[in-house]
Backbone of each chain as nested JSON, in Angstrom:
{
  "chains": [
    {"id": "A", "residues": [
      {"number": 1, "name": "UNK", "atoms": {"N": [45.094, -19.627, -27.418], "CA": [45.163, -20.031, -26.022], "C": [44.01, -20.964, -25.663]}},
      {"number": 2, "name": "UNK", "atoms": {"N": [43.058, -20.814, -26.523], "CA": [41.626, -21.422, -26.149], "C": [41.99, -23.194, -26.066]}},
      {"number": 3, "name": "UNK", "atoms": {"N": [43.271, -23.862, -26.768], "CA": [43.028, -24.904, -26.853], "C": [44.528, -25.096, -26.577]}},
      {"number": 4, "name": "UNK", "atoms": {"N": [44.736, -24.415, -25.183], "CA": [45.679, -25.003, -24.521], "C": [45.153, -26.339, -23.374]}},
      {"number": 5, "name": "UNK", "atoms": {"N": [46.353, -27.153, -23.891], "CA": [46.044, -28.634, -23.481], "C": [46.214, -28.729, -21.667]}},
      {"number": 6, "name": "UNK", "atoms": {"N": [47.01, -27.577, -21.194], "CA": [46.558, -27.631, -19.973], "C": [45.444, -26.907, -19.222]}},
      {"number": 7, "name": "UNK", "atoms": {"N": [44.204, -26.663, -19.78], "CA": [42.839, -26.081, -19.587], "C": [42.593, -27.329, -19.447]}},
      {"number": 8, "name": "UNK", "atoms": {"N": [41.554, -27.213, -18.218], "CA": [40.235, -28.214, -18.05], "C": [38.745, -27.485, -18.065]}},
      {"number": 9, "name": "UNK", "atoms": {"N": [38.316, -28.249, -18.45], "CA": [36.935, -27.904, -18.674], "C": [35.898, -28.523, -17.3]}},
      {"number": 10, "name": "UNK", "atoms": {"N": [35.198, -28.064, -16.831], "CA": [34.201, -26.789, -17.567], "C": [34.399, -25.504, -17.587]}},
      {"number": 11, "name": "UNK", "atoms": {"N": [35.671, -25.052, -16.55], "CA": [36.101, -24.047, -16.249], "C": [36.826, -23.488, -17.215]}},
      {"number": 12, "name": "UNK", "atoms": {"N": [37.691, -23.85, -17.635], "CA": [38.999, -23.599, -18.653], "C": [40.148, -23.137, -17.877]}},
      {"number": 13, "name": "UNK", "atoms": {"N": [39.738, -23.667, -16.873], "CA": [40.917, -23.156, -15.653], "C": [42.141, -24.187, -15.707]}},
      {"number": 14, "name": "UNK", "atoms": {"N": [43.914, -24.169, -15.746], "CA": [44.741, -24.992, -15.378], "C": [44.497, -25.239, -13.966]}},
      {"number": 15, "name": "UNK", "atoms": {"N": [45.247, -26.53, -13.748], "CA": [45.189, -26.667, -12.274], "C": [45.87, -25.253, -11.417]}},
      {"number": 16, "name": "UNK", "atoms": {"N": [47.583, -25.189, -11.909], "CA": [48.165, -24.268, -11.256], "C": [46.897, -22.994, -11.136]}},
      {"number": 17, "name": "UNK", "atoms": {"N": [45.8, -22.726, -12.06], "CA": [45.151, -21.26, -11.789], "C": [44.088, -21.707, -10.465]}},
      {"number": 18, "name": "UNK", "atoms": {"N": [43.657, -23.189, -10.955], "CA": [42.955, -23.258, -9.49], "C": [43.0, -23.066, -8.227]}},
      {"number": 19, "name": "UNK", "atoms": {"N": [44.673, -23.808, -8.1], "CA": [45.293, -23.928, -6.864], "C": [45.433, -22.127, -6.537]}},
      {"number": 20, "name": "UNK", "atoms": {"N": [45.607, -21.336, -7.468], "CA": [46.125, -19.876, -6.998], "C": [44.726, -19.396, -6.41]}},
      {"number": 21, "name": "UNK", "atoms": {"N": [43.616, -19.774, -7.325], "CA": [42.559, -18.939, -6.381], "C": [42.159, -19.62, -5.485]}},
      {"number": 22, "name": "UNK", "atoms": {"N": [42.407, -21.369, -5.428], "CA": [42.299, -21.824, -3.986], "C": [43.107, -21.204, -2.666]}},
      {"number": 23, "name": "UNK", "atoms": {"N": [44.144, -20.676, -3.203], "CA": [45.261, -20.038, -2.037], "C": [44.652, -18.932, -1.483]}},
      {"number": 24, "name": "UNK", "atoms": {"N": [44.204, -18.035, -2.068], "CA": [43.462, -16.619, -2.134], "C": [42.473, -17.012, -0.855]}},
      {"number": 25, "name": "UNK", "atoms": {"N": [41.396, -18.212, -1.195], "CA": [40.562, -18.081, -1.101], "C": [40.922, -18.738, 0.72]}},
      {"number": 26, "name": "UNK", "atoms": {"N": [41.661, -19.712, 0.889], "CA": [42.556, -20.314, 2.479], "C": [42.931, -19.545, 2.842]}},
      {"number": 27, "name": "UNK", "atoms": {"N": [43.964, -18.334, 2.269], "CA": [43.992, -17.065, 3.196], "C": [43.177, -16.083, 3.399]}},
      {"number": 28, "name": "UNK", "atoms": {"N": [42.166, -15.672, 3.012], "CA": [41.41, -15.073, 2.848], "C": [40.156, -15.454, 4.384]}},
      {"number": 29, "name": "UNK", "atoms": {"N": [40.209, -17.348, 4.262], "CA": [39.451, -17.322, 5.124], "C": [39.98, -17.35, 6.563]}},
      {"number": 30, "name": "UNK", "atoms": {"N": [41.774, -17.621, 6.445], "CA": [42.394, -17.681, 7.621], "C": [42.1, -16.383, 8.355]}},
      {"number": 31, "name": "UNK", "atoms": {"N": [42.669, -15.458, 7.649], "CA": [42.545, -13.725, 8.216], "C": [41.106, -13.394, 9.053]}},
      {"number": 32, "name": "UNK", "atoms": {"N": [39.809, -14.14, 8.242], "CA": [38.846, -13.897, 8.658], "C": [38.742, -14.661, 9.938]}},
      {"number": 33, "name": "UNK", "atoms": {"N": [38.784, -15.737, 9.378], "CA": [38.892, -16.859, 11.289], "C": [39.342, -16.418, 12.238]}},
      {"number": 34, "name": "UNK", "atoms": {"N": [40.794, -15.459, 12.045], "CA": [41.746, -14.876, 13.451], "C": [41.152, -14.009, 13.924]}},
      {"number": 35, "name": "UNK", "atoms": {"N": [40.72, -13.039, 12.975], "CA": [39.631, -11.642, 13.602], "C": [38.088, -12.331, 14.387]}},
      {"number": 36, "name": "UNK", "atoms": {"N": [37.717, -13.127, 13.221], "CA": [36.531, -13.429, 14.186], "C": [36.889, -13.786, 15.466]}},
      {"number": 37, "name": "UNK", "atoms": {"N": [37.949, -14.891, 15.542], "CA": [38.204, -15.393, 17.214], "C": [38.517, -14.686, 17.901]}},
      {"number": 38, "name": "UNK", "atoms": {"N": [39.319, -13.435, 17.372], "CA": [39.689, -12.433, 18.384], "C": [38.222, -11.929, 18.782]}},
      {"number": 39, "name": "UNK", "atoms": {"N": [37.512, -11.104, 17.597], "CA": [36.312, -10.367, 18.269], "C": [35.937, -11.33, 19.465]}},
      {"number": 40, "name": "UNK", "atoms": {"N": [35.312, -13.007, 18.809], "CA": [34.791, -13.787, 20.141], "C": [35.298, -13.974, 21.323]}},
      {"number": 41, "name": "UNK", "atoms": {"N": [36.844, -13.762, 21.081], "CA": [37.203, -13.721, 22.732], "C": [36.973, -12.263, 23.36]}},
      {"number": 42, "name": "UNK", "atoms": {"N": [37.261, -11.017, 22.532], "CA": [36.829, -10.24, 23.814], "C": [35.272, -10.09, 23.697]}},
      {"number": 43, "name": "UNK", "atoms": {"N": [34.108, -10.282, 23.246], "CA": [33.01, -10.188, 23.525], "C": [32.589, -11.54, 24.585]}},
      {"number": 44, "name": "UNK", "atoms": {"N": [32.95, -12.654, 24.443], "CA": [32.799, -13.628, 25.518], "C": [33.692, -12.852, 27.03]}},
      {"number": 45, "name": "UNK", "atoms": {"N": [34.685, -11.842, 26.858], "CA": [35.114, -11.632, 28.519], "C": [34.62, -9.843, 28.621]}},
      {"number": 46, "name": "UNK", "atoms": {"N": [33.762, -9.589, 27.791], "CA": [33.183, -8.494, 28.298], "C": [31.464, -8.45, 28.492]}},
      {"number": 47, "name": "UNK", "atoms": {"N": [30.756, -9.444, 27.715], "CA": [29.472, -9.428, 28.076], "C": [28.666, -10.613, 28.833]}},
      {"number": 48, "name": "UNK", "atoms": {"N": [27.731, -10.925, 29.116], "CA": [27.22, -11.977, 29.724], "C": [27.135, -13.379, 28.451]}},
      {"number": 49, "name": "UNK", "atoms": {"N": [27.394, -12.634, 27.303], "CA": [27.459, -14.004, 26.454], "C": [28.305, -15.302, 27.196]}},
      {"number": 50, "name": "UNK", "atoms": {"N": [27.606, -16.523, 27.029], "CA": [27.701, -17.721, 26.943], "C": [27.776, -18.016, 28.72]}},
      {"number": 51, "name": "UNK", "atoms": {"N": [27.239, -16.72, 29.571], "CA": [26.851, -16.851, 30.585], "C": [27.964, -16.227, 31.62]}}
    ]},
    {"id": "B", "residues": [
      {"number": 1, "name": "UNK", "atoms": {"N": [46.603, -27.712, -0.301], "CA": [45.481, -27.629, -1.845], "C": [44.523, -28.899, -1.891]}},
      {"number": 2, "name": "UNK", "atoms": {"N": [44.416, -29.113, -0.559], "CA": [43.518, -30.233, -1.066], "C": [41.835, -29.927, -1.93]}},
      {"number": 3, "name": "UNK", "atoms": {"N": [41.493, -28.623, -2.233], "CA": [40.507, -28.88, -2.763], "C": [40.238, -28.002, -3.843]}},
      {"number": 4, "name": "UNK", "atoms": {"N": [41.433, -27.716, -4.041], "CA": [41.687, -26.612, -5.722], "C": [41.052, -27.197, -6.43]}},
      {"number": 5, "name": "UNK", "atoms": {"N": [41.021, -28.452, -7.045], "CA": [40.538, -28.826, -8.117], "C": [38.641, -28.792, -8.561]}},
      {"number": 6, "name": "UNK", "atoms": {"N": [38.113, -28.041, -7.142], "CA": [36.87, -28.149, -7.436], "C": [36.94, -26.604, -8.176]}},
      {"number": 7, "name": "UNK", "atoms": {"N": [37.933, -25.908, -8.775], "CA": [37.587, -24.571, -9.433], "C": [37.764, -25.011, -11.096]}},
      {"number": 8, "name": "UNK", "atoms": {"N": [38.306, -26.419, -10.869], "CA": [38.117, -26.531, -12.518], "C": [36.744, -26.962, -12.909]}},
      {"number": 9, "name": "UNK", "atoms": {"N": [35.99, -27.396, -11.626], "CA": [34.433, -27.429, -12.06], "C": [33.702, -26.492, -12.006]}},
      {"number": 10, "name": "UNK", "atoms": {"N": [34.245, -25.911, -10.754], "CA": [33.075, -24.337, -10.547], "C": [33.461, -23.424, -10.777]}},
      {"number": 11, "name": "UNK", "atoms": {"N": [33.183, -22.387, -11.749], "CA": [33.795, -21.257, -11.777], "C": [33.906, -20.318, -10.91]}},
      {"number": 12, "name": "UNK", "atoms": {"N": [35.174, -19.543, -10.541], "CA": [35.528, -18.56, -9.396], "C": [34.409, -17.099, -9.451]}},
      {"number": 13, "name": "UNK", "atoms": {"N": [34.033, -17.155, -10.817], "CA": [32.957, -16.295, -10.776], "C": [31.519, -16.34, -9.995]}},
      {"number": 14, "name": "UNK", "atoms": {"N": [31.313, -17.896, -9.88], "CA": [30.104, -18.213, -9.528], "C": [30.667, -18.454, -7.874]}},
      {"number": 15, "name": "UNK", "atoms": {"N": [31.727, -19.381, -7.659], "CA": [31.791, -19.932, -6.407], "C": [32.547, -19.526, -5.674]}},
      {"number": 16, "name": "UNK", "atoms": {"N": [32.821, -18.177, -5.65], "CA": [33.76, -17.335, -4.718], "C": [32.553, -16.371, -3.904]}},
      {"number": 17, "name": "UNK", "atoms": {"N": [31.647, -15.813, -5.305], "CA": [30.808, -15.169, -4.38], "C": [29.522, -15.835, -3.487]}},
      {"number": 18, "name": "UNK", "atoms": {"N": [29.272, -16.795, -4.303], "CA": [28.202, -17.961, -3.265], "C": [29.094, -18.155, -1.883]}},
      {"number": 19, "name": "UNK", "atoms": {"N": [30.271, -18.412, -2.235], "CA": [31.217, -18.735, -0.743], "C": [30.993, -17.343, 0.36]}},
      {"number": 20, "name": "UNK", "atoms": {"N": [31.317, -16.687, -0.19], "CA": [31.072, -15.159, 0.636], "C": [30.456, -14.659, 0.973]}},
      {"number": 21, "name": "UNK", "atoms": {"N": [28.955, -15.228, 0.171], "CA": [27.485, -14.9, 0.737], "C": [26.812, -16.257, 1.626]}},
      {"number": 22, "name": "UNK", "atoms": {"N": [27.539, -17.317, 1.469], "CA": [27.189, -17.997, 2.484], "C": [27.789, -17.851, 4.174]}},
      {"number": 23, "name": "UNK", "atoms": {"N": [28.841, -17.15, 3.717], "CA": [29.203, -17.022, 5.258], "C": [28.794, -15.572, 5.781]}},
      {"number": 24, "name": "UNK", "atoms": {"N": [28.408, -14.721, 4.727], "CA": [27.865, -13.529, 4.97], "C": [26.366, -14.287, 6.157]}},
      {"number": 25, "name": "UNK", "atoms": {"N": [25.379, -14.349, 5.35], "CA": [24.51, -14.92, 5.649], "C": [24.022, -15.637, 7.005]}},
      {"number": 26, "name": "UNK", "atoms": {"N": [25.205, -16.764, 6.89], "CA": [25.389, -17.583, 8.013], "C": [25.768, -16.971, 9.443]}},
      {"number": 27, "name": "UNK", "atoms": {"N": [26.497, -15.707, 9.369], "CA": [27.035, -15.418, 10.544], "C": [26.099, -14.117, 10.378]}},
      {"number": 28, "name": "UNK", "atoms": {"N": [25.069, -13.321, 9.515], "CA": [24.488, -12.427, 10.086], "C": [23.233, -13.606, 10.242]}},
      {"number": 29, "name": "UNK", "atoms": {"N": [22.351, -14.544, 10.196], "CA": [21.88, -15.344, 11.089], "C": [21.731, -15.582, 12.125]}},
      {"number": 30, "name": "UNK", "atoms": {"N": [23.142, -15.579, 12.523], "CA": [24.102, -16.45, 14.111], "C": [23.135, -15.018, 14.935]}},
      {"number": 31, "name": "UNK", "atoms": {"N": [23.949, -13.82, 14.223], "CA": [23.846, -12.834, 14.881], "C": [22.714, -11.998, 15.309]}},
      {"number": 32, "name": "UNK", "atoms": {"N": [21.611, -12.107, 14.591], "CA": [19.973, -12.198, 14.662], "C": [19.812, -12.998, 15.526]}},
      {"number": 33, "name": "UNK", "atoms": {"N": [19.622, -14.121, 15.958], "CA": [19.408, -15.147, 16.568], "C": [19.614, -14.541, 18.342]}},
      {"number": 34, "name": "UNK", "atoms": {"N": [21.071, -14.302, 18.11], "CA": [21.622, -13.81, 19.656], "C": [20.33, -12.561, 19.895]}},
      {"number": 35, "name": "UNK", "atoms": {"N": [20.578, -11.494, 19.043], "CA": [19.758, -10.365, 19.482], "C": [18.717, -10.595, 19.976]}},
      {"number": 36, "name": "UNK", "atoms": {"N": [18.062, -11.776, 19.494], "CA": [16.317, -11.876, 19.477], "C": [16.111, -12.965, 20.701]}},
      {"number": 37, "name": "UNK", "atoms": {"N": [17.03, -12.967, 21.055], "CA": [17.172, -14.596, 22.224], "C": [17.596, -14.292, 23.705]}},
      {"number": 38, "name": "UNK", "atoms": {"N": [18.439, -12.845, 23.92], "CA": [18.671, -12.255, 24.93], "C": [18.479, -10.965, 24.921]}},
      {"number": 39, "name": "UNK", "atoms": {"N": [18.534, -10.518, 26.148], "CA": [18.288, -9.034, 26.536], "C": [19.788, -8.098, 26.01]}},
      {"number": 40, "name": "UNK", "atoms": {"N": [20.465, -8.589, 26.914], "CA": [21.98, -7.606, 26.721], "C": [22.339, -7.459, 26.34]}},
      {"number": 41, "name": "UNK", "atoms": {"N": [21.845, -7.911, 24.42], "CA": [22.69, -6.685, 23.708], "C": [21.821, -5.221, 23.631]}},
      {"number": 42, "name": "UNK", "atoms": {"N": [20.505, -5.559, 23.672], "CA": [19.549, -4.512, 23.151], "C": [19.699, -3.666, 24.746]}},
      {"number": 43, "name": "UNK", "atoms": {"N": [19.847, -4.483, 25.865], "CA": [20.375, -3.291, 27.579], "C": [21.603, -2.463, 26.575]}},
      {"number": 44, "name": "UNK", "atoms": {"N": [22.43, -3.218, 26.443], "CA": [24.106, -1.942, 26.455], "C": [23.485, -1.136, 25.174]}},
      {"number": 45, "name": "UNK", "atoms": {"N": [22.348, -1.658, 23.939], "CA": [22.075, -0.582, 23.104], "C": [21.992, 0.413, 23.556]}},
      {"number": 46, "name": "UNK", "atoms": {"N": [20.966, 0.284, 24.861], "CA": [20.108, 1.286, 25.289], "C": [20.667, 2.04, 26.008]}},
      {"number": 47, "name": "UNK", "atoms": {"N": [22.049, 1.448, 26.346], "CA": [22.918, 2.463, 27.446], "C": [23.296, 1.749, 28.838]}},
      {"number": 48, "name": "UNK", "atoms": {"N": [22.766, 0.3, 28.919], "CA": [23.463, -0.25, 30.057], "C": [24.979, -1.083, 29.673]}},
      {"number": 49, "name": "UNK", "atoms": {"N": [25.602, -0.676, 31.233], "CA": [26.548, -1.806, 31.053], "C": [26.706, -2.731, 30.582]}},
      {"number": 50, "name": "UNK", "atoms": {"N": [28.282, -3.134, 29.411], "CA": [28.201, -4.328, 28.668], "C": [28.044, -5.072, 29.583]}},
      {"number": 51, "name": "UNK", "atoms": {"N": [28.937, -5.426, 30.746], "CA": [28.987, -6.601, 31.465], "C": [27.324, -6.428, 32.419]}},
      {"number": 52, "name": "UNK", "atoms": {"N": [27.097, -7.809, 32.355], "CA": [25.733, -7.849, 32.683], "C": [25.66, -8.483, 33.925]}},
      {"number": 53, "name": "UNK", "atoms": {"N": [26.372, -8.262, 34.772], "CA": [26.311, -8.795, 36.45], "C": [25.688, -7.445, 36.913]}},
      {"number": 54, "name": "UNK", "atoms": {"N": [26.253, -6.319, 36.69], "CA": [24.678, -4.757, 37.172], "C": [23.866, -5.143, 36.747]}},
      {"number": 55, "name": "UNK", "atoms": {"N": [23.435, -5.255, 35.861], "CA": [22.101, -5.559, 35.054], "C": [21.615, -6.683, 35.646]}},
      {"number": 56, "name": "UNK", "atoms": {"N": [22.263, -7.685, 36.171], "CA": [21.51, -8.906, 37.045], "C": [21.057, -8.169, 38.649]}},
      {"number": 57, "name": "UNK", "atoms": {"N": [22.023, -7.682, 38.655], "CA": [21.931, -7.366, 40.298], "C": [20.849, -6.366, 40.335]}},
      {"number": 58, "name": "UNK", "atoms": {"N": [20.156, -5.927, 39.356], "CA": [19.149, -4.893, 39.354], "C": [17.119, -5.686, 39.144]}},
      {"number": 59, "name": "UNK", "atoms": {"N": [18.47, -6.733, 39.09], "CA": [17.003, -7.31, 39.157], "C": [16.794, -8.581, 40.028]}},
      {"number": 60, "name": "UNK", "atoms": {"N": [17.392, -8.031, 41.31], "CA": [16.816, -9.831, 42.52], "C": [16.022, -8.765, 43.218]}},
      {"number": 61, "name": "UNK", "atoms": {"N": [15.326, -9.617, 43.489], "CA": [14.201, -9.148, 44.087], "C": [14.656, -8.425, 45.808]}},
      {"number": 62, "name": "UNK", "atoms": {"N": [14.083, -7.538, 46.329], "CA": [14.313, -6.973, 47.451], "C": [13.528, -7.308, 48.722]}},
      {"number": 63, "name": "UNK", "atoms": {"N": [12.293, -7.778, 48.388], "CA": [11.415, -8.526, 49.006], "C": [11.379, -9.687, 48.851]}},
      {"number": 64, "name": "UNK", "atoms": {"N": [11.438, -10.749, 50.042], "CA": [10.696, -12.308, 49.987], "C": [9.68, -12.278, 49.16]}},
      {"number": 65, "name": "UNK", "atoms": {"N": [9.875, -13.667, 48.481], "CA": [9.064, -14.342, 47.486], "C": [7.575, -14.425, 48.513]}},
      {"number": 66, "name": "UNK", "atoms": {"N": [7.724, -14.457, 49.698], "CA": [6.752, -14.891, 50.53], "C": [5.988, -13.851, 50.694]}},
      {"number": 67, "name": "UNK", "atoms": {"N": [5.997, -12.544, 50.565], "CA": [6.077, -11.483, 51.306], "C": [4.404, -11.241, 50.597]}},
      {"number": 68, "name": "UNK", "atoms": {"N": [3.394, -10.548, 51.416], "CA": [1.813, -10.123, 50.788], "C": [1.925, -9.167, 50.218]}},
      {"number": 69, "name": "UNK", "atoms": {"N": [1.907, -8.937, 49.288], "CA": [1.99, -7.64, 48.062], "C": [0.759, -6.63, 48.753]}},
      {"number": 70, "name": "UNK", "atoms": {"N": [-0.659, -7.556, 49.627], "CA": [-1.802, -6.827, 50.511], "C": [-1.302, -5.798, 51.233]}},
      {"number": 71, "name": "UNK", "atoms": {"N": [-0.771, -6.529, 52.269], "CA": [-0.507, -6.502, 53.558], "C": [0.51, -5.2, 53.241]}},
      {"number": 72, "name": "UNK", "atoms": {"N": [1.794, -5.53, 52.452], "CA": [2.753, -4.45, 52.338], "C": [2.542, -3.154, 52.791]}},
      {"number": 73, "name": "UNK", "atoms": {"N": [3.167, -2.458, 53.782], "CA": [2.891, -1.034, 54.069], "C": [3.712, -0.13, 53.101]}},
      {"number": 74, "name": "UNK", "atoms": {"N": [3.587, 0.22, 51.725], "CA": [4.026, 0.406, 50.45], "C": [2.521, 2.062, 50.478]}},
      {"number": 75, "name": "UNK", "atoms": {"N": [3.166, 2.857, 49.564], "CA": [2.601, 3.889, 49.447], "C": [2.876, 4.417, 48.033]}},
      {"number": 76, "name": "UNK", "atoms": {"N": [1.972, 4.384, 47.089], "CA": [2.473, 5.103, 45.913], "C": [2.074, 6.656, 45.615]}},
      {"number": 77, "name": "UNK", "atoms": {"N": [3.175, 7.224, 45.23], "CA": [2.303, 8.638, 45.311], "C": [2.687, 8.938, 43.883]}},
      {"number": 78, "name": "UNK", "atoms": {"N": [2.345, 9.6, 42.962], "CA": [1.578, 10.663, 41.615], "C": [2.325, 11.765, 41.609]}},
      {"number": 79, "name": "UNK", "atoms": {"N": [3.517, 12.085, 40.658], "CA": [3.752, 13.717, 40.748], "C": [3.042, 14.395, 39.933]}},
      {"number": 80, "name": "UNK", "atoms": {"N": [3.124, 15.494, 39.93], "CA": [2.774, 16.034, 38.37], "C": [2.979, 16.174, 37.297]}},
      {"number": 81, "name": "UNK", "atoms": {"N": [4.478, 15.854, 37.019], "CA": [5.149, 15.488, 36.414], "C": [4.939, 14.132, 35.457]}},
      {"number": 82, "name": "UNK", "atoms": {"N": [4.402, 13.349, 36.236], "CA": [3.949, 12.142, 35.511], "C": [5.074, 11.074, 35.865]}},
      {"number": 83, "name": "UNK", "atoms": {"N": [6.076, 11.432, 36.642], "CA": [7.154, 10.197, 37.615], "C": [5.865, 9.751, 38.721]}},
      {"number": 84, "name": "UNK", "atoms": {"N": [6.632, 8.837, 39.444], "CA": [5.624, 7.668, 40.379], "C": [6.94, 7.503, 41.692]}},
      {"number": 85, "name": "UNK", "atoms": {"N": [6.733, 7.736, 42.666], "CA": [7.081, 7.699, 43.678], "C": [6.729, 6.44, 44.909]}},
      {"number": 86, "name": "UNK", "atoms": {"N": [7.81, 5.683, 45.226], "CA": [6.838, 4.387, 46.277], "C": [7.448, 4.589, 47.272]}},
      {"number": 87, "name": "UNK", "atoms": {"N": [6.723, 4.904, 48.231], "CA": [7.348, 4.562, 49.785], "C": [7.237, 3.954, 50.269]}},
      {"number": 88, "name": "UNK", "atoms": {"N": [8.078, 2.863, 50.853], "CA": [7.865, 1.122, 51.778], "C": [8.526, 1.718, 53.02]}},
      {"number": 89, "name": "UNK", "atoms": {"N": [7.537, 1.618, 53.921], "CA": [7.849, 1.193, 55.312], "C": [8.674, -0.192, 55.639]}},
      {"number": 90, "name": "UNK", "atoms": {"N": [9.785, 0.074, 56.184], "CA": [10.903, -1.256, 56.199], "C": [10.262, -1.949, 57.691]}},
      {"number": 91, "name": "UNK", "atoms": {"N": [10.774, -3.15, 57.939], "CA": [10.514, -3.628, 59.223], "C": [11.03, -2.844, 60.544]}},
      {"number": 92, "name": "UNK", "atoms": {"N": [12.099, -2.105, 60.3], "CA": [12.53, -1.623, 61.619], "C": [12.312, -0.327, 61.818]}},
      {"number": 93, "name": "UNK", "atoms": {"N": [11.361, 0.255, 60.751], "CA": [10.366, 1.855, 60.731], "C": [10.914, 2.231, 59.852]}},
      {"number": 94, "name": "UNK", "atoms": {"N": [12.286, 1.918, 59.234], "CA": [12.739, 3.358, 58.791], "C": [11.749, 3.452, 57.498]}},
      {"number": 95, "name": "UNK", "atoms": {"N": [11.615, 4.522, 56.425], "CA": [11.284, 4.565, 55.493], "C": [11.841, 4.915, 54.369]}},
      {"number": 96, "name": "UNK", "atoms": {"N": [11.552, 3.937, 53.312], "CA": [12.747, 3.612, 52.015], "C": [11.666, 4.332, 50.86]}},
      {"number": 97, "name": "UNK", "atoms": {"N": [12.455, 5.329, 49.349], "CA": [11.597, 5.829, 48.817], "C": [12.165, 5.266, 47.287]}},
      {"number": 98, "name": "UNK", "atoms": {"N": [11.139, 4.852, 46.76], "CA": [11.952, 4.408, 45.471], "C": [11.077, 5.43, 44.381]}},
      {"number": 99, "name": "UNK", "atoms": {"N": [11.827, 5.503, 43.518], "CA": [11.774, 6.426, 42.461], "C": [11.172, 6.169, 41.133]}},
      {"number": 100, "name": "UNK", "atoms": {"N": [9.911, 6.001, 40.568], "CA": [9.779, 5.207, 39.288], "C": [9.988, 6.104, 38.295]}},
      {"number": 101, "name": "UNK", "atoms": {"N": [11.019, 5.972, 37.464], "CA": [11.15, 7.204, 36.239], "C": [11.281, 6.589, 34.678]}},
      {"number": 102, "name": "UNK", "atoms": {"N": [10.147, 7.172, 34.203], "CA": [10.461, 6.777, 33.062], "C": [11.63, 7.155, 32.341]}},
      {"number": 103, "name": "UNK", "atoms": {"N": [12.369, 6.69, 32.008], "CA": [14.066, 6.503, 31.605], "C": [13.689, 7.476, 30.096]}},
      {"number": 104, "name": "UNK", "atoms": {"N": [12.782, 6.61, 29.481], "CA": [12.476, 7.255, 28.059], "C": [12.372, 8.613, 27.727]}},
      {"number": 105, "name": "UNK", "atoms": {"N": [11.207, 8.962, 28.654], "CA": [10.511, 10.016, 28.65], "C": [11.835, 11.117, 29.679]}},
      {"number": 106, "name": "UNK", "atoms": {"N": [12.587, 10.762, 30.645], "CA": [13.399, 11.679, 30.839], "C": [14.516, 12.311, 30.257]}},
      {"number": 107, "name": "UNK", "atoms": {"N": [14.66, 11.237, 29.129], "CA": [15.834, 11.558, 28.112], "C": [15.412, 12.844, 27.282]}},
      {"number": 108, "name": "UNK", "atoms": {"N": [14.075, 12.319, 27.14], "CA": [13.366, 13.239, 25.847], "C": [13.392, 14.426, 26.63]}},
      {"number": 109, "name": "UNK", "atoms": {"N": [13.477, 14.928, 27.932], "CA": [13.036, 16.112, 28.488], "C": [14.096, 17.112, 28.238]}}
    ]}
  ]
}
C-alpha cells in the first residue's frame, strides 16, 4: 500500500482521505459556531454584556 | 473542500489538534479578558442579578453631586455586632436609616 500512486506526500494522505477529514473537520466547526451563537445570543439578552 | 488539500501537507495528527487548541485558547482568552474588564460576571458570581440594570440602579447616587459631605446631618452609629448603621436627616425632617452590612461576614454567620 506504501506505494500507492494515489498517496501524496508528505502526508501519505489521498486527496479523497483529505477531503474526508476536511469534512469532519467543517462540520465539526459548524456545530460549534451554532452553539456558540446560540450561547451569545442568550448571554447578550440576559446580561449587561455589550451594554 | 476548498482547503482539503492542505492535509496532504499537514498531518491530521499534528493539525487537527493545533486547530483545537487554537480555538481552545483563543476563546478561553476572549473569556479572561471579559472577566477581568467588567464587574458582572464576578456580581452574578457572587449572587447578584444576571441582568445588570439592579446592579446599576444600586449604584446612582442618592445625594447631589453638590451636596457637603460637612454639613450633612448624617449620623453613624457602631453595633456590637460589628454592622454600621447611618442615619440621614432628609430635608423635610423625616429620618432615613441605612444599614451597612457586611454581606461577607453575614453569610459566614
Amino acid at each position: 500500500m506504501s506505494n500507492d500512486p494515489e498517496k501524496v506526500w508528505p502526508t501519505g494522505l489521498t486527496l479523497k482521505e483529505a477531503e474526508e477529514v476536511h469534512s469532519y473537520l467543517i462540520d465539526g466547526t459548524r456545530v460549534f459556531g451554532a452553539i456558540a451563537l446560540l450561547a451569545h445570543v442568550l448571554v447578550a439578552v440576559s446580561t449587561p454584556w455589550l451594554g | 473542500m476548498n482547503n482539503a488539500k492542505m492535509w496532504l501537507v499537514v498531518k491530521p495528527t499534528v493539525g487537527v489538534p493545533l486547530f483545537l487548541g487554537a480555538v481552545a485558547v483563543g476563546s478561553f482568552a476572549v473569556h479572561v479578558a471579559v472577566l477581568s474588564n467588567t464587574t458582572w460576571v464576578a456580581d452574578f458570581l457572587s449572587g447578584a442579578s444576571a441582568g445588570g440594570s439592579a446592579a446599576l440602579q444600586t449604584e446612582q447616587a442618592i445625594l447631589p453631586a453638590s451636596a457637603d459631605a460637612t454639613t450633612l446631618p448624617m449620623y453613624i452609629e457602631t453595633h456590637a455586632d460589628g454592622t454600621q448603621m447611618m442615619r440621614v436627616i432628609l430635608p423635610d425632617g423625616r429620618s432615613a436609616t441605612l444599614v451597612m452590612d457586611d454581606l461577607t461576614q453575614a453569610a459566614l454567620r
